[in-house]
C-alpha positions as CSV (number, residue, x, y, z in Angstrom):
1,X,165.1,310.1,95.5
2,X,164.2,313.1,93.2
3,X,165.9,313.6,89.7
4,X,167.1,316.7,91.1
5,X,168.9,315.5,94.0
6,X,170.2,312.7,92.3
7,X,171.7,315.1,90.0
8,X,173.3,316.8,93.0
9,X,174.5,313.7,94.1
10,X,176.6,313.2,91.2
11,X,177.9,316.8,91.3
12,X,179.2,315.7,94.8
13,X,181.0,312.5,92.7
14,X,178.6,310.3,94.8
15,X,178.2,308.2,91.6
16,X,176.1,308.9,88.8
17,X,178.0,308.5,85.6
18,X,177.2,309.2,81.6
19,X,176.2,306.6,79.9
20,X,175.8,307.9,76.4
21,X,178.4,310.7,76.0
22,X,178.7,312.7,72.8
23,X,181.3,313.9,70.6
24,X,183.6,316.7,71.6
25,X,182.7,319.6,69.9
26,X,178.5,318.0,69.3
27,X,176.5,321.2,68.8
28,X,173.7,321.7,71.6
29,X,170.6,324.2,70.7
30,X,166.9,324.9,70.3
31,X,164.9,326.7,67.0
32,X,162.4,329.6,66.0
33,X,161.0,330.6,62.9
34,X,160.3,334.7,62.5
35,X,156.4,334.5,61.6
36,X,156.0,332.1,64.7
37,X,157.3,334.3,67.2
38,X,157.7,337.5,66.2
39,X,154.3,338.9,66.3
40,X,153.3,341.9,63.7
41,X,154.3,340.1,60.6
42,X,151.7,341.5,57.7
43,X,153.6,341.8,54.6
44,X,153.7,338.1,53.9
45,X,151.4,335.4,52.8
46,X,150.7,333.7,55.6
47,X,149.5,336.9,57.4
48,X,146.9,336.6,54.4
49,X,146.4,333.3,54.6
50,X,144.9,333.7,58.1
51,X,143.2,336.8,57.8
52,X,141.6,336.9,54.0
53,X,137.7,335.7,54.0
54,X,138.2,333.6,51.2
55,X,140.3,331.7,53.5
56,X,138.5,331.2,56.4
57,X,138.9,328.2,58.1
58,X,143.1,327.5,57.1
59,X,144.0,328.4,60.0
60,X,142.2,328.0,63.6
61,X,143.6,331.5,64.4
62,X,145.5,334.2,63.2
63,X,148.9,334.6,64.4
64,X,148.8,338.4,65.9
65,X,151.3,339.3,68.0
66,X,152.9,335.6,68.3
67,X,154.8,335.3,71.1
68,X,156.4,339.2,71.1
69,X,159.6,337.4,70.4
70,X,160.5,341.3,68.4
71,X,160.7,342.8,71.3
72,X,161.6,340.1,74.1
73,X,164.1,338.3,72.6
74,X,167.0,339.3,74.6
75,X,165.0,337.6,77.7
76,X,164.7,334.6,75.4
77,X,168.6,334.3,74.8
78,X,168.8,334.4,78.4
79,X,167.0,331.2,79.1
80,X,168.7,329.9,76.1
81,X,171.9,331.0,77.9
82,X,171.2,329.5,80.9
83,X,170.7,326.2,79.6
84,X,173.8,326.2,78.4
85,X,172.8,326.0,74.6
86,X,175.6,327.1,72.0
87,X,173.6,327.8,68.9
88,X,170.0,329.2,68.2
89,X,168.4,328.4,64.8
90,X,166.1,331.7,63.7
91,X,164.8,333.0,60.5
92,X,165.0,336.2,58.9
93,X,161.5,337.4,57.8
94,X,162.0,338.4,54.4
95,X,159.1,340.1,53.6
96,X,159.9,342.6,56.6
97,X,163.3,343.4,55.4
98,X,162.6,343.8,51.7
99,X,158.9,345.1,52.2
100,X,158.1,345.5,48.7
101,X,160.1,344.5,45.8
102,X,164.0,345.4,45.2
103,X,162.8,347.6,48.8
104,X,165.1,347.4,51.7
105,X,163.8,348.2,55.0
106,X,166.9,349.7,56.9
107,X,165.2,349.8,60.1
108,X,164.6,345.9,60.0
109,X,168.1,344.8,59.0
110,X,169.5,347.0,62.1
111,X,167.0,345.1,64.4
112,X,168.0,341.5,62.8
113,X,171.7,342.7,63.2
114,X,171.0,343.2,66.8
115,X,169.1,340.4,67.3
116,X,172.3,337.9,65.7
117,X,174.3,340.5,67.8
118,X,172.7,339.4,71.7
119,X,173.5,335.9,70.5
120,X,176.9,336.3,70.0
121,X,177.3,338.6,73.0
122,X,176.3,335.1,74.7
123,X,178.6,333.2,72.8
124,X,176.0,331.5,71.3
125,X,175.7,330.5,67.7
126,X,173.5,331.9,65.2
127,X,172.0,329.7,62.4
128,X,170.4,332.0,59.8
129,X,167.5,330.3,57.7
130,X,166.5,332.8,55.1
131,X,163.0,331.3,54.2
132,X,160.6,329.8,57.1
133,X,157.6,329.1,55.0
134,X,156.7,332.8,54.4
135,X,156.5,334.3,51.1
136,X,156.4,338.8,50.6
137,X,153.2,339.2,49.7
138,X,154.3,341.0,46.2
139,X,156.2,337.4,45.5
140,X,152.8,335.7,45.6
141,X,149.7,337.9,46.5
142,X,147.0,335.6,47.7
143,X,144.3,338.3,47.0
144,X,144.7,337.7,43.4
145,X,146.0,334.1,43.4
146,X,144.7,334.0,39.4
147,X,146.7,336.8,38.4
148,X,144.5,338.2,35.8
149,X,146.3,340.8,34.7
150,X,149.5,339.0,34.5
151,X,152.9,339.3,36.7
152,X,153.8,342.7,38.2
153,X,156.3,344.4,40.7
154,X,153.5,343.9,43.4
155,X,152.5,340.4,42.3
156,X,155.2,338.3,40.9
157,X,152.3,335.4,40.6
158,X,154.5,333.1,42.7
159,X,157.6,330.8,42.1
160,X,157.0,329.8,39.2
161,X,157.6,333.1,37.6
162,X,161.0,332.7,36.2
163,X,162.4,335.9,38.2
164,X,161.7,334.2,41.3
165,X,164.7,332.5,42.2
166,X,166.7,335.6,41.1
167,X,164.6,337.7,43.6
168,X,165.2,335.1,46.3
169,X,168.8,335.1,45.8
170,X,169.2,338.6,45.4
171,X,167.8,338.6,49.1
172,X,169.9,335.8,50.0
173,X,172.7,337.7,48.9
174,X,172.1,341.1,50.9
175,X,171.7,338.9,53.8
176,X,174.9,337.7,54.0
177,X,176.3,341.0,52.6
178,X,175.0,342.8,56.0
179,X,175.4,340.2,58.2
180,X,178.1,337.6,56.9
181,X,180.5,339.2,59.7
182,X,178.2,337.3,62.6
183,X,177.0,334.5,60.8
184,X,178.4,331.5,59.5
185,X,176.0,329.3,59.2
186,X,173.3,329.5,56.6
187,X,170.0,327.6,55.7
188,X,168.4,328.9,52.2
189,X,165.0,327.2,53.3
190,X,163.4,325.3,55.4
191,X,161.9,322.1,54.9
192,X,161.1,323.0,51.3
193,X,159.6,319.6,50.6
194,X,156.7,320.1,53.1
195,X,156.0,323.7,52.2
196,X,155.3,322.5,48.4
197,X,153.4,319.5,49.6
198,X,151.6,321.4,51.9
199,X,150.6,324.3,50.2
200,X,150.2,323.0,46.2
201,X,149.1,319.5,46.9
202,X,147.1,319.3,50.3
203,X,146.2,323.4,50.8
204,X,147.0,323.4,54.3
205,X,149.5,326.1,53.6
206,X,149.0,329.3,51.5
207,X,148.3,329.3,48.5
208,X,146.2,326.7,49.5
209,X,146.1,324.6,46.3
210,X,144.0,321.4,46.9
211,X,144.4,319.0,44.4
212,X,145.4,315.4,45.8
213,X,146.0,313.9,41.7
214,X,148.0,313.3,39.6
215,X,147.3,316.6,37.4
216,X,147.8,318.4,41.3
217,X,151.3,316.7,41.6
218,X,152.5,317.2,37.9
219,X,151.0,321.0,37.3
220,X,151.8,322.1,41.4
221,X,154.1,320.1,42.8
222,X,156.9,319.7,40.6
223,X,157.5,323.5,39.2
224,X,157.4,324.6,42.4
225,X,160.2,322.2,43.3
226,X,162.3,322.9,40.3
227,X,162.2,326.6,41.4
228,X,162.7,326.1,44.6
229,X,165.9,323.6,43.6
230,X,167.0,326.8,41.3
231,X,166.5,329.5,44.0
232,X,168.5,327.2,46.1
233,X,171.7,327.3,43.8
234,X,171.8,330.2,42.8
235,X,171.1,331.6,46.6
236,X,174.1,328.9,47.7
237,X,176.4,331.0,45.0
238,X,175.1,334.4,46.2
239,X,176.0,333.7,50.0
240,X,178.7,332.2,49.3
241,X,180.5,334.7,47.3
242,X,178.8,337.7,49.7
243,X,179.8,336.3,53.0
244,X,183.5,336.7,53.4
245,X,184.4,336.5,57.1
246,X,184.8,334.0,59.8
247,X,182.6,335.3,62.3
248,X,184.2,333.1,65.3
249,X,187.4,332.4,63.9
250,X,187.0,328.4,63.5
251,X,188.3,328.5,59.7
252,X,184.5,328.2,58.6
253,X,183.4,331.5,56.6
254,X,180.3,330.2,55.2
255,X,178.7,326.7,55.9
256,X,175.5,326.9,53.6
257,X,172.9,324.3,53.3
258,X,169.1,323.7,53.5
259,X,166.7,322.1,56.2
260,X,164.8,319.0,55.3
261,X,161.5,317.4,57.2
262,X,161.7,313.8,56.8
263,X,160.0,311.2,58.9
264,X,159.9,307.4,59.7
265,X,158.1,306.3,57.0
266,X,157.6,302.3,56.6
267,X,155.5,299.2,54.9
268,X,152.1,298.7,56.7
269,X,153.1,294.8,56.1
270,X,156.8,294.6,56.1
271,X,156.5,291.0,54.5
272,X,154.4,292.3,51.6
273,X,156.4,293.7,48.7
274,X,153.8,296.0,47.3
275,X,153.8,297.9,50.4
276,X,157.3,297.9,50.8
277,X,157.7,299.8,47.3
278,X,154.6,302.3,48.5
279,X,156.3,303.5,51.2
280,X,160.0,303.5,49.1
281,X,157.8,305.6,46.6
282,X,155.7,308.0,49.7
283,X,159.5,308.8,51.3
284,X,160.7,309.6,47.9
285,X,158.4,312.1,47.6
286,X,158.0,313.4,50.8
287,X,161.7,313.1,52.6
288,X,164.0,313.1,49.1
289,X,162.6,314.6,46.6
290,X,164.4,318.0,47.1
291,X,167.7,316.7,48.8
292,X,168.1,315.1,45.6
293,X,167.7,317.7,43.7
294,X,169.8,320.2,44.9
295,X,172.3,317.7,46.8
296,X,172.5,314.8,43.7
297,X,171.1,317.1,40.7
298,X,168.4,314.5,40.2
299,X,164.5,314.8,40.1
300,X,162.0,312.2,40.1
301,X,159.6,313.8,38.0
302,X,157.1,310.9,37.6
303,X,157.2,309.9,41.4
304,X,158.0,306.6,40.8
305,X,160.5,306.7,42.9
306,X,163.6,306.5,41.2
307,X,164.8,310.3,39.5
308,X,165.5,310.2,35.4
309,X,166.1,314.1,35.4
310,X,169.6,315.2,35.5
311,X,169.8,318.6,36.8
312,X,173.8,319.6,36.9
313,X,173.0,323.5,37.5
314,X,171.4,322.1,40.8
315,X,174.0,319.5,42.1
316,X,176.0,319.9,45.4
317,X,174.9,323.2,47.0
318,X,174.5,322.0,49.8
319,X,177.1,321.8,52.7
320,X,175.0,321.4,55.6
321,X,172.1,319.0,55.8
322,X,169.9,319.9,58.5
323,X,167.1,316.8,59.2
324,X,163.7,317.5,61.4
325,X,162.0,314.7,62.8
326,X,158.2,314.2,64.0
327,X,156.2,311.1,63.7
328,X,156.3,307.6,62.2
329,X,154.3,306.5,59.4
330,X,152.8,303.5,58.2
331,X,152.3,303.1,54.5
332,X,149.8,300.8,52.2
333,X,150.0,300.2,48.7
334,X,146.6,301.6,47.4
335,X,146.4,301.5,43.6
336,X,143.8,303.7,43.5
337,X,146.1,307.0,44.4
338,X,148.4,307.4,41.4
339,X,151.1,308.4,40.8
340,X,152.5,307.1,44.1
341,X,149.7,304.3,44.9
342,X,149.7,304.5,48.2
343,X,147.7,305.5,51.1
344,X,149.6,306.8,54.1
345,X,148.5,305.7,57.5
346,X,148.2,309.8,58.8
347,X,144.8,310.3,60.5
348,X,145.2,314.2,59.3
349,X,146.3,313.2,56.1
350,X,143.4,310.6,55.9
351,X,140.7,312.7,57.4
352,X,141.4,315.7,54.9
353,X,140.5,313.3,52.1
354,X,137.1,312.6,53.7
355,X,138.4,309.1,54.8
356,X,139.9,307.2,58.4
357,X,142.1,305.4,59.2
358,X,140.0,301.9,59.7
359,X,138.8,302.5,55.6
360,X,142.3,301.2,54.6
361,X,142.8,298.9,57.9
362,X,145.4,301.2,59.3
363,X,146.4,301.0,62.8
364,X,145.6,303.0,65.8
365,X,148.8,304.1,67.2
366,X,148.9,303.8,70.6
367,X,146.7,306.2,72.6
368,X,150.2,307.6,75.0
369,X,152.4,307.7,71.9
370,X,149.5,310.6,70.2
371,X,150.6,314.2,70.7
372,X,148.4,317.4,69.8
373,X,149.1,316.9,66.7
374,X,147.5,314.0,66.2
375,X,150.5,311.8,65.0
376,X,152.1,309.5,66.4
377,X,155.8,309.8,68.4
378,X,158.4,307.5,67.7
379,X,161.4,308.5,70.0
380,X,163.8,306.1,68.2
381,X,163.1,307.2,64.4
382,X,165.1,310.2,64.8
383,X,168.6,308.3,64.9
384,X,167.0,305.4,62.6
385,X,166.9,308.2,59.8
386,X,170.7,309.1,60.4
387,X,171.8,305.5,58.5
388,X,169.9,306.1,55.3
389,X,170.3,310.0,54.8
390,X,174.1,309.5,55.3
391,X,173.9,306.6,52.6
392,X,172.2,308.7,50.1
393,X,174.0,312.0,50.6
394,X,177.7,310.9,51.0
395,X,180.1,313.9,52.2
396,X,176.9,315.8,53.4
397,X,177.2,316.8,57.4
398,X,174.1,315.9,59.0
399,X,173.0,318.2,61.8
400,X,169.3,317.5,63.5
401,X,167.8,321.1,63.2
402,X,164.2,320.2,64.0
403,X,162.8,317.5,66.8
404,X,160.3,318.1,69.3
405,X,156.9,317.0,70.8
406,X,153.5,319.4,70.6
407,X,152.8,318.1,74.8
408,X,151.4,320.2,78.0
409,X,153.2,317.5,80.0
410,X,156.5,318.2,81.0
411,X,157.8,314.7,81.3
412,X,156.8,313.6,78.0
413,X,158.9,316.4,76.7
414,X,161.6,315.5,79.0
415,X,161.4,311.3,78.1
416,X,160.8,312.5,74.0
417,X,164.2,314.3,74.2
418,X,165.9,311.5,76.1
419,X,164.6,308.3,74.7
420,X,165.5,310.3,70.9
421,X,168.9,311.2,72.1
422,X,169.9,307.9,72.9
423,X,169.0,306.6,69.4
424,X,170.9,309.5,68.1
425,X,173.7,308.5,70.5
426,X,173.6,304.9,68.8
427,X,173.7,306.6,65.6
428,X,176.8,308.5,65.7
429,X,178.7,305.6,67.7
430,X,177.6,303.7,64.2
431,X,179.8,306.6,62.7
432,X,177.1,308.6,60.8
433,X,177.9,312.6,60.8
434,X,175.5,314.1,63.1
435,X,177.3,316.9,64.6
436,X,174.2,318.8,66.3
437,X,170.8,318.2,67.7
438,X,168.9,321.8,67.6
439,X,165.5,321.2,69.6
440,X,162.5,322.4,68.1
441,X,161.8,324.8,69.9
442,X,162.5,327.6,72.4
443,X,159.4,328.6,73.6
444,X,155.6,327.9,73.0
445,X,154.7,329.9,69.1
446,X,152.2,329.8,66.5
447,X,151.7,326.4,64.7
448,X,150.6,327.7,61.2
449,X,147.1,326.1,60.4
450,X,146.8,324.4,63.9
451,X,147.0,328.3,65.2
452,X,148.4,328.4,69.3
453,X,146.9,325.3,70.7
454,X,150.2,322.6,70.6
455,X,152.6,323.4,72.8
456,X,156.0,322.4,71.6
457,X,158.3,324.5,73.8
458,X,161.3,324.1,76.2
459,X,159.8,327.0,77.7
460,X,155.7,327.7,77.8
461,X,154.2,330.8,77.0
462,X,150.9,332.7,79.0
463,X,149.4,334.3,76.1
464,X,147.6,336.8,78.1
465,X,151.1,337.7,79.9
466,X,153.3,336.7,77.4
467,X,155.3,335.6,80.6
468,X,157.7,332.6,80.4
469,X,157.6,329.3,82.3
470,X,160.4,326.6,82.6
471,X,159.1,323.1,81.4
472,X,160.9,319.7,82.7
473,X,162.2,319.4,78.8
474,X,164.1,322.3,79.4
475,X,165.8,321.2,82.6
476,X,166.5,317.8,81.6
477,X,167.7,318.9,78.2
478,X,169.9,321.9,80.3
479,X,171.6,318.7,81.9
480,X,172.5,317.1,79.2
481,X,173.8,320.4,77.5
482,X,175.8,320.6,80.9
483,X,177.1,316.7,80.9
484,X,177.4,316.6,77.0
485,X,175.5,313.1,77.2
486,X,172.8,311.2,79.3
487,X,173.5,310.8,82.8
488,X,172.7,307.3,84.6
489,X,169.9,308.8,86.4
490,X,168.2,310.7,83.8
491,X,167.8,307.6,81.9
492,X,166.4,305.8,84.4
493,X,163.6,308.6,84.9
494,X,163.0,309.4,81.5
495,X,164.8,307.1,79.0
496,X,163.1,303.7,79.9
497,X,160.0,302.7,77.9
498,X,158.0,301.3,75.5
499,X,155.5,304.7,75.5
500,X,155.2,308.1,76.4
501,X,153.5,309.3,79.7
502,X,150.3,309.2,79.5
503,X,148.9,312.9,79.4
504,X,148.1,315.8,76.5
């Protein structure tokens, strides 16, 4: 018998009961970002990034028109409709709305406010984040990343000009000044760890600073992260005292917090203590380093994995933790790579220092478990990583905003989503405070550096047609939306397991 007629079976009451059922009230949705789906976004640095010669090579393509979300959105709300989601997670591209500096764009705040508006004309949520990796291009003008002639109006020379935060929570604040009456929920940036990591340390995002030592960590890394962890307060305060209103009259006026990427990081050799501590000292870096800042008011400024700094300008602005999920990660202690000394076990990672994985006697994972992007999926890290986020970040609400898999094959999408839910299930019956999952992401986009190729979405995308086409993730995951939980006989289709399907 087909999924699908077993799941008309049990709308008959033939028999077909859920097994893992979630809270009242859990939050159901799916995720964009502006620069991947828009299309037409050339006033940032990214747009830059793929397009300047003295780039070439970033990115394997440049983004172009994206997926013409700008103009098609309102058939994208449909299918997010008729899944039965109940919040959308979308970004604001700043650099459209404030085109050059202290420059507002009225014409692109009317189109976001209709945009927020066909959501809630669906009853459907809107989750604001208010920085998606993009930067204006007079923030940080990659065409003069030396800034020779010193900061100006059309070159700020980046975050760590001192006026940066200010600039980003000036925005911040204008945001939730135009737009507080239809949102109340807030992200100030997303995944801020990876965009420093990624764009100071390994250069795979603009700028595109390159400098895997400890002088790269100490000179790129951490200013970047202090601004960031100051832009973040003082954006928290601006919202906060801009946004006024209960857009849907649930007693919430303005739920303001930050999304994090954070992934299953562990010991190579769980029996050997040394790489035990390099993988404590890799996911200190990677997955804490900024919750801790701007959540505990803490930094670890020499990586060792335990923050000295105390930051109280920084501390609990936060109300919302958001937590995106990818891969595993296997970690050796390697004391040749100060400050953290360790080597992760990331092919990418590996293969952009000229090295493999069989150099440091790191595993293979298994060839079904691989998606396009090259890493490996491990369905049940996402509710392992509920436990110790709650433990560290007492009081925080946890809400998955990001988890996915880059596939072409629609039941490895559909089992990714199921076997993850069920370890999220198992998380929240353990009482952490998940109250969402938000499913990375709506429809095919543009995957920064890795350009169109991995296909992430609930719904794919002909490029040439820019038509849309119903994956099995998205009717599985519409079913559980539906059910609020895991039904006997999607588990048994797409929850049982050791790997993923074989297939791209």
């Amino acid at each position: 018998m087909t999924l699908l007629l077993l799941l008309a079976c049990a709308e008959e009451g033939t028999g077909d009961p859920v097994i893992y059922a979630f809270p009242e009230g859990f939050r159901w949705g799916a995720a964009s970002a502006a620069h991947q789906v828009e299309g037409g976004n050339t006033n940032n640095n990214w747009y830059q990034f793929e397009t300047l010669p003295e780039f070439a090579g970033k990115t394997a393509e440049p983004s172009g028109a994206a997926t013409e979300f700008y103009t098609r959105y309102e058939a994208d709300f449909d299918l997010l409709e008729r899944m039965g989601a109940d919040v959308f997670r979308l970004s604001i591209e700043w650099s459209r709305v404030e085109p050059s500096r202290d420059t507002w764009d009225e014409a692109e705040w009317t189109h976001y406010r209709e945009v927020i508006e066909a959501l809630r004309a669906r009853d459907i949520e809107p989750m604001v984040t208010l920085h998606h990796f993009t930067d204006p291009i007079w923030l940080n003008d990659l065409s003069d990343l030396d800034c020779a002639a010193g900061p100006t109006d059309s070159n700020m020379c980046g975050w760590t000009n001192p006026e940066a935060p200010a600039e980003f929570a000036e925005f911040s604040g204008e945001a939730a000044t135009r737009l507080g009456d239809l949102v109340d929920e807030w992200s100030t940036f997303n995944e801020p760890g990876g965009y420093v990591l990624s764009g100071y340390l390994g250069g795979a995002f603009p700028p595109g600073y390159s400098n895997l030592t400890v002088d790269g960590i100490q000179d790129n890394v951490i200013p970047v992260i202090e601004a960031l962890a100051t832009a973040n307060a003082l954006a928290y305060d601006a919202v906060k005292a801009a946004d006024r209103t209960d857009a849907n009259s649930d007693n919430v006026i303005a739920n303001v917090g930050f999304t994090n990427s954070i992934q299953w990081i562990v010991p190579l050799d769980e029996d050997n203590p040394d790489d035990v501590a390099a993988a404590e000292r890799i996911q200190a870096l990677y997955g804490y380093a900024f919750p801790d800042a701007v959540i505990l008011g803490k930094l670890d400024r020499d990586l060792d994995g335990t923050p000295e700094e105390e930051h109280a300008e920084w501390a609990d602005k936060c109300d919302l933790l958001g937590y995106q999920y990818y891969y595993r990660m296997p970690v050796k202690y390697q004391a040749s790579f100060p400050p953290v000394e360790a080597i992760p076990c990331d092919a990418s990672v590996l293969e952009a220092l000229g090295m493999s994985l069989s150099d440091f006697g790191c595993p293979e994972p298994h060839p079904d478990d691989i998606t396009q992007m090259g890493y490996e999926h491990y369905s049940p890290g996402l509710g392992l990583l509920a436990e110790p986020l709650a433990e560290r970040y007492p009081g925080v609400q946890l809400r998955v905003t990001e988890a996915g898999i880059a596939t072409t094959t629609g039941k490895r999408r559909a089992e990714s989503i199921v076997r993850q839910l069920v370890g999220l299930h198992a998380a929240i019956e353990d009482g952490q405070p998940v109250d969402g999952y938000i499913h990375w992401s709506l429809t095919d986009n543009f995957e920064w550096a890795e350009g169109f190729r991995p296909r992430f979405g609930l719904y794919s995308v002909d490029y040439d047609t820019m038509e849309r086409g119903v994956t099995e993730g998205a009717t599985v995951l519409g079913q559980i939306i539906k059910d609020n939980g895991i039904r006997q006989s999607v588990y048994d289709a797409y929850g049982v397991g050791e790997h993923l399907s074989p297939g791209e």
